[in-house]
C-alpha positions in Angstrom: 6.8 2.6 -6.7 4.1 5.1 -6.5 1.8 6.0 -3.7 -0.8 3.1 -3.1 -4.1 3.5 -3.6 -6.5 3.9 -0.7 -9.7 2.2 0.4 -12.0 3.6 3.3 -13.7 0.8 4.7 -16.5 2.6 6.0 -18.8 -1.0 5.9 -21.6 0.0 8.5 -19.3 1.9 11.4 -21.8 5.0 10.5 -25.2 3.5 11.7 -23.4 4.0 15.4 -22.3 7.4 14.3 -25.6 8.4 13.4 -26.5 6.9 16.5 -23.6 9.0 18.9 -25.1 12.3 16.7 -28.8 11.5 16.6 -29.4 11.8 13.3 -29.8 9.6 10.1 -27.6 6.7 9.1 -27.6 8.2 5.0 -26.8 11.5 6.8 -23.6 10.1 8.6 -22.6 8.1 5.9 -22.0 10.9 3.7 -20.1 12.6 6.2 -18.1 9.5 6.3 -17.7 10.4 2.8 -16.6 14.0 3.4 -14.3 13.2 5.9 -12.7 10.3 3.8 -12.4 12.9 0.9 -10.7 15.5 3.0 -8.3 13.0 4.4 -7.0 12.2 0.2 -8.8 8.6 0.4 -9.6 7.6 -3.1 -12.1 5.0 -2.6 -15.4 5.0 0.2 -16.4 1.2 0.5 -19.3 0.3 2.4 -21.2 -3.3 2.6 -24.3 -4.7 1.1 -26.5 -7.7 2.7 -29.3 -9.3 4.7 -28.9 -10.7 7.5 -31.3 -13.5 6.5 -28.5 -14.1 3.9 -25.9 -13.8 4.7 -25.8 -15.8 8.0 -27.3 -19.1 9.5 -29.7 -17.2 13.0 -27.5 -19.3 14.9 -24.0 -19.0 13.7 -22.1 -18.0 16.8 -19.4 -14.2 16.8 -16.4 -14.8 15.7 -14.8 -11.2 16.9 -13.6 -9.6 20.1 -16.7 -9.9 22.0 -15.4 -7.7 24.9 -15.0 -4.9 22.3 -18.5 -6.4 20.3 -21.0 -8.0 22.7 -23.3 -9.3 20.3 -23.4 -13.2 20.8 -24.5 -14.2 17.1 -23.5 -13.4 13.5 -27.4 -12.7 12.5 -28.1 -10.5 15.3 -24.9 -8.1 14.7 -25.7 -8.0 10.9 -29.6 -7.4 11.6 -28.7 -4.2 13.3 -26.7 -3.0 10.1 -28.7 -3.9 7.0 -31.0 -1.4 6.4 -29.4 -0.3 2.9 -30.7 -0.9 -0.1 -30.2 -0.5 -3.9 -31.7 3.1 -3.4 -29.4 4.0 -0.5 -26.0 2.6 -1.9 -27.1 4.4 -5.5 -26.8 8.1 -3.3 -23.8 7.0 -2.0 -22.3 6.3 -5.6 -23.5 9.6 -6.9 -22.3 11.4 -3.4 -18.8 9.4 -3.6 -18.1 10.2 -7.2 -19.3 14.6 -6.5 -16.5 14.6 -4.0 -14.3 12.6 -6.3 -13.9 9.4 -5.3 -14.2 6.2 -5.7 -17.2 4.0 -4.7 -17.5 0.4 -4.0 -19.4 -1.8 -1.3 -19.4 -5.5 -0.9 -21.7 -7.8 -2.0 -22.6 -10.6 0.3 -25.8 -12.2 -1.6 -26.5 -12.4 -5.8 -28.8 -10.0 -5.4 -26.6 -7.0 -4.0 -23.8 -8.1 -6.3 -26.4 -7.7 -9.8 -27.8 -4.3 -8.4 -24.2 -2.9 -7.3 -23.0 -3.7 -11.3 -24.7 -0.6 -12.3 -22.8 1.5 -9.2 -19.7 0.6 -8.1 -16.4 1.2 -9.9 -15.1 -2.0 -8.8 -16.2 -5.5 -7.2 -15.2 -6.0 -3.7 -14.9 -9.6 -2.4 -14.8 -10.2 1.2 -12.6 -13.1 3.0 -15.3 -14.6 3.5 -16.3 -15.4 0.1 -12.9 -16.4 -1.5 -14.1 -19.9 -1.2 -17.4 -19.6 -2.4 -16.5 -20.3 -6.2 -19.9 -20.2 -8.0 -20.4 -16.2 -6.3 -17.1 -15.2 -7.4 -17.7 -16.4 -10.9 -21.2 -14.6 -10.9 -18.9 -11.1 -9.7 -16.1 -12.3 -12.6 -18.5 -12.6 -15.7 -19.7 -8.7 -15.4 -16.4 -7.3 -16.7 -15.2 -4.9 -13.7 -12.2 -5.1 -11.9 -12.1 -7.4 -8.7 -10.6 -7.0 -5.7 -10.3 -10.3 -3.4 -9.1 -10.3 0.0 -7.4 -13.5 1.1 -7.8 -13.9 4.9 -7.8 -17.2 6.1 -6.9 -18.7 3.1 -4.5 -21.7 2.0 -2.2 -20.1 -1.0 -4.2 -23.0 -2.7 -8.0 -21.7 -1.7 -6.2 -18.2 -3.6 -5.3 -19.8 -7.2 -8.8 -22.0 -6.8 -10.2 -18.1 -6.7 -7.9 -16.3 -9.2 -8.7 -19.2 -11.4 -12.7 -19.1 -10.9 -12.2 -15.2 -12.1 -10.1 -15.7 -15.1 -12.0 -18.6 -16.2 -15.4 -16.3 -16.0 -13.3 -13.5 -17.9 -12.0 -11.2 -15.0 -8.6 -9.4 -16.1 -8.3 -7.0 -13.6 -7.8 -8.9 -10.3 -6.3 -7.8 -7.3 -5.6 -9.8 -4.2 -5.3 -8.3 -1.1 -3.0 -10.0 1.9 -5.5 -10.1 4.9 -5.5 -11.7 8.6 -9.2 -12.9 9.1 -9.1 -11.5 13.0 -10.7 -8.5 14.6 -8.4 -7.3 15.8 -5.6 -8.4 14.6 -2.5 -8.4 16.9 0.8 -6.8 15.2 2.4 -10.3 15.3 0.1 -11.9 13.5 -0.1 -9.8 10.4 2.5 -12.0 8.9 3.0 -9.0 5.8 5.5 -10.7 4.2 2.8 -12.6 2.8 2.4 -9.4 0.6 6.0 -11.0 -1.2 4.8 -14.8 -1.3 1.3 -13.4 -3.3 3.2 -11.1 -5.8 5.8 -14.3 -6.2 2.7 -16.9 -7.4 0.8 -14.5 -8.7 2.6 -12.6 -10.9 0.5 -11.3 -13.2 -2.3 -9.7 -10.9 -2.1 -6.9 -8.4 -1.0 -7.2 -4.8 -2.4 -5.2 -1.7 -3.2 -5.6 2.0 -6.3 -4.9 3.7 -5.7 -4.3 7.9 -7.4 -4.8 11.2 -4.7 -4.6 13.3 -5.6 -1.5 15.6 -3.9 2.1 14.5 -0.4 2.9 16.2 0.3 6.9 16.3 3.0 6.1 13.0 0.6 3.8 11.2 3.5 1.2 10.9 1.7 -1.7 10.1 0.6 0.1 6.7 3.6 1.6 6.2 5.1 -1.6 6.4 2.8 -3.2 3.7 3.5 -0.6 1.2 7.2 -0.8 1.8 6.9 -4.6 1.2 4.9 -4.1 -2.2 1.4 -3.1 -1.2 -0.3 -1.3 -4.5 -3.3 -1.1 -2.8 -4.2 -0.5 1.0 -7.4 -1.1 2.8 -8.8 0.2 6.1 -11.4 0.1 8.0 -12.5 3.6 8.7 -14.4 5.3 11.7 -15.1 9.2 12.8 -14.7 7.9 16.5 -12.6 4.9 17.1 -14.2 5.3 20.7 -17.5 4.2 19.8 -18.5 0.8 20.6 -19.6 -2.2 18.6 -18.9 -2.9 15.6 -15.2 -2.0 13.3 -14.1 0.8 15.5 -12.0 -0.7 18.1 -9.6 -1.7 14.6 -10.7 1.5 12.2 -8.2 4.4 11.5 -9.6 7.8 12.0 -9.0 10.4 9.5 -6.2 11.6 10.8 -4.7 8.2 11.0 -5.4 7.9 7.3 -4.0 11.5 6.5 -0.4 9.9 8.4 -0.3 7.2 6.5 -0.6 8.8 3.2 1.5 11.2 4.1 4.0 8.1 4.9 3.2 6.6 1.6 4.2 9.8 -0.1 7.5 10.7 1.2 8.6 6.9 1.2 7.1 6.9 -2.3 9.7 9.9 -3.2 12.9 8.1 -0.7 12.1 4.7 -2.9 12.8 6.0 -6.4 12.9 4.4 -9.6 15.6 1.9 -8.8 18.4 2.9 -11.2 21.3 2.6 -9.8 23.1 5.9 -11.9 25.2 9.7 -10.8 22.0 11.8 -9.3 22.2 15.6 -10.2 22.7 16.4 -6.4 26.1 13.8 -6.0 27.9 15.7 -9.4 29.8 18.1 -6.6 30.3 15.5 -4.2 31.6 13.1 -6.8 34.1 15.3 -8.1 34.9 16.7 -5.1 35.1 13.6 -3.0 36.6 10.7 -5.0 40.2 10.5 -5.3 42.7 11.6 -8.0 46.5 10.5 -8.4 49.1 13.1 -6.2 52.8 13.5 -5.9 54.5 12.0 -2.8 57.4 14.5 -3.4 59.0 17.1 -5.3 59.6 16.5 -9.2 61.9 18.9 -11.7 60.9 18.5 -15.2 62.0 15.4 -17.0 62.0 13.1 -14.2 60.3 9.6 -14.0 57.8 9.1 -12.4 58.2 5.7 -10.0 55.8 4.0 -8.1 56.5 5.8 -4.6 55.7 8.9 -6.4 52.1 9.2 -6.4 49.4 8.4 -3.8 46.0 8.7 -4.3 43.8 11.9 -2.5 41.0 13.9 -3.4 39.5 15.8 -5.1 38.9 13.5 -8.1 39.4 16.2 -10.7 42.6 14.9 -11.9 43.8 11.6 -13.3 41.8 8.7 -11.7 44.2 5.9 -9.2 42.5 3.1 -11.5 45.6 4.6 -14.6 48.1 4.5 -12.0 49.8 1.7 -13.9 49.8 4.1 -17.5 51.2 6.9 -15.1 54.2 5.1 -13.8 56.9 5.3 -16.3 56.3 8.5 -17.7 58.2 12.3 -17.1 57.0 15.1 -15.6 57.0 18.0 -18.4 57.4 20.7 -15.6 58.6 21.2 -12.5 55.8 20.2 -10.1 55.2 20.7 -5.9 54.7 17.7 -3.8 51.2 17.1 -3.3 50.2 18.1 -7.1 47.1 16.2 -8.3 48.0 15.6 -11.7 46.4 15.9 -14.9 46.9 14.4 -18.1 49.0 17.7 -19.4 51.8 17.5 -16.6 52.6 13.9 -17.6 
C-alpha cells in the first residue's frame, strides 16, 4: 500500500490568521497554501457558503464552545463567508503554481455550479451525506467525489453512494469521519475504516480527523495502517489561535510527521508476498539446518538413524530427506559432525 494521499483542510482557519498578522484574509490563505506545499500536502481545501444558506439564524453551536464561543451556527459562519467565485478562482490558480491540488466544499447549488470550473475534485461535507437531491446535482458533473460519512447509519452511506452512481459518479471516495469537534481518541472508532472498504468494495476508503494532534500523530497513523487511501486534516499555522478549527488542526509540522509516518510504514508494509527477500539469501543458507554425523564413519558403512542430527548451516542435504539418507554408505571416511552432501552418500 502506498503512501495516502493528503488533504489540508484549511476551510476558513486563515481569516483568524490574517487576523493574528493584520493583513488580508487572500493574503493568509495563500500562505496557508505555501506552508501546506512545503510540508508535501497534495491537496489545499477550503469551504464555500453563505451564511444565509447554509444555516437557519437560529440554529444553536454544535462544537466545543469553551474552545468556540459563538452561540449560533449563523453567526460563526457570518464571520467566515466573505469568499467568492473570484476569491476561490486565485486560490485554484495559486494551489495548482505550487503544485497541488485544489478543492473547497460546496455548501449551497450555487458554490457547487461555480466551483465545477475550479476544483479538481467535489468535496462533500458530513453534513450533506443526507441531503440526496445536492449530492446528485455534485454527481451529474463528472468529477470525482469525495464524501465524508460522520454521523451517518452505514444505511444513510449506500442511500449516498447510490444517489452518486445513479447521477453517473464513478469516482467516489468515502471518507470514515466522527462528526465531533474535537473528537476524543476513543471515539474515533477507525476500524470503521475496515467495515466501509468491506460494503463498499468497489469505491475508495479514507478518513478525515478532528481528534486533536498527539506529538506521533497516531490517530492518522492508525487510519492508514487500517486501510486509509486517503487522509484529511484540518489544518492551521497556529493551533493556538482561538475560534474556529484550530483547537483540532495539525500544524505543518504535524502534517510533515505524519507523512513521514506514512512513508516509512508505506516501505515496512510491502507488497504482501510472502517469498526469499534478497537480504535473507545469507541468513537462509546460513541459518537453516542441514543433516550431520553423530559419530565417526569409515567408508562403506551404513548409515542408521542415530547417525545424523540435524544443525546448521543449511548448505548440505536438507533434515526433510532424512528418510532417503538412512540406509545408504558412506563413500569415504567422514569426521563426526560432517554436514553431508549428496556426494559423500
Amino acid at each position: 500500500m502506498g503512501r495516502p494521499y493528503i488533504i489540508a483542510e484549511m476551510g476558513v482557519n486563515f481569516y483568524d490568521t490574517a487576523r493574528a498578522l493584520g493583513i488580508a484574509p487572500l493574503e493568509a490563505a495563500k500562505l496557508y497554501i505555501d506552508r501546506a506545499a512545503e510540508a508535501g500536502i497534495d491537496c489545499a481545501k477550503f469551504q464555500s457558503y453563505k451564511a444565509g444558506t447554509i444555516v437557519s439564524k437560529n440554529s444553536p453551536a454544535y462544537w466545543d464552545t469553551s474552545k468556540e464561543p459563538t452561540k449560533t451556527q449563523y453567526e460563526l459562519f457570518l464571520k467566515h463567508d466573505h469568499f467568492g467565485e473570484a476569491e476561490y478562482g486565485e486560490l485554484c490558480r495559486y494551489a495548482h503554481s505550487k503544485g497541488m491540488d485544489f478543492t473547497s466544499t460546496p455548501f449551497d447549488y450555487a458554490s457547487a455550479d461555480y466551483l465545477e470550473r475550479m476544483v479538481d475534485f467535489y468535496k462533500i461535507s458530513s453534513s450533506d451525506l443526507s441531503n440526496l437531491p445536492f449530492i446528485r446535482h455534485i454527481g451529474k458533473k463528472g468529477k470525482a467525489v469525495y464524501l465524508s460519512t460522520g454521523a451517518a447509519y452505514l444505511s444513510e452511506v449506500d442511500e449516498a453512494v447510490r444517489a452518486l452512481k445513479e447521477a453517473g459518479c464513478r469516482d467516489i471516495v468515502l471518507l470514515h469521519c466522527v462528526l465531533s469537534y474535537p473528537t476524543a481518541p476513543e471515539d474515533a472508532n477507525l476500524r470503521v475504516i475496515r467495515t466501509l472498504k468491506r460494503n463498499f468494495p468497489d469505491v475508495r476508503i479514507g478518513y478525515s480527523d478532528h481528534v486533536a494532534p498527539d506529538e506521533r500523530m497516531t490517530i492518522l497513523t492508525a487510519a492508514y495502517m487500517l486501510g486509509a487511501e486517503v487522509i484529511e486534516k484540518h489544518f492551521t499555522l497556529d493551533k493556538t489561535l482561538p475560534g474556529n478549527d484550530h483547537y483540532h488542526a495539525g500544524d505543518p509540522e504535524d502534517f510533515k510527521r505524519a507523512a513521514a509516518n506514512f512513508e516509512r510504514l508505506g516501505k515496512a508494509l510491502g507488497k504482501g508476498e510472502k517469498t526469499v527477500l534478497a537480504c535473507e539469501a545469507v541468513p537462509r543458507r546460513e541459518a537453516r539446518r542441514s543433516l550431520a554425523l553423530t559419530r565417526r564413519m569409515k567408508a562403506g558403512e551404513v548409515i542408521k538413524e542415530g547417525d545424523l542430527t540435524a544443525k546448521r548451516p543449511g548448505t548440505g542435504i536438507p533434515p526433510q530427506f532424512m528418510e532417503i539418507v538412512i540406509g545408504r554408505a558412506v563413500k569415504r571416511d567422514l569426521e563426526e559432525d560432517t554436514v553431508l552432501t549428496w556426494d559423500m552418500v
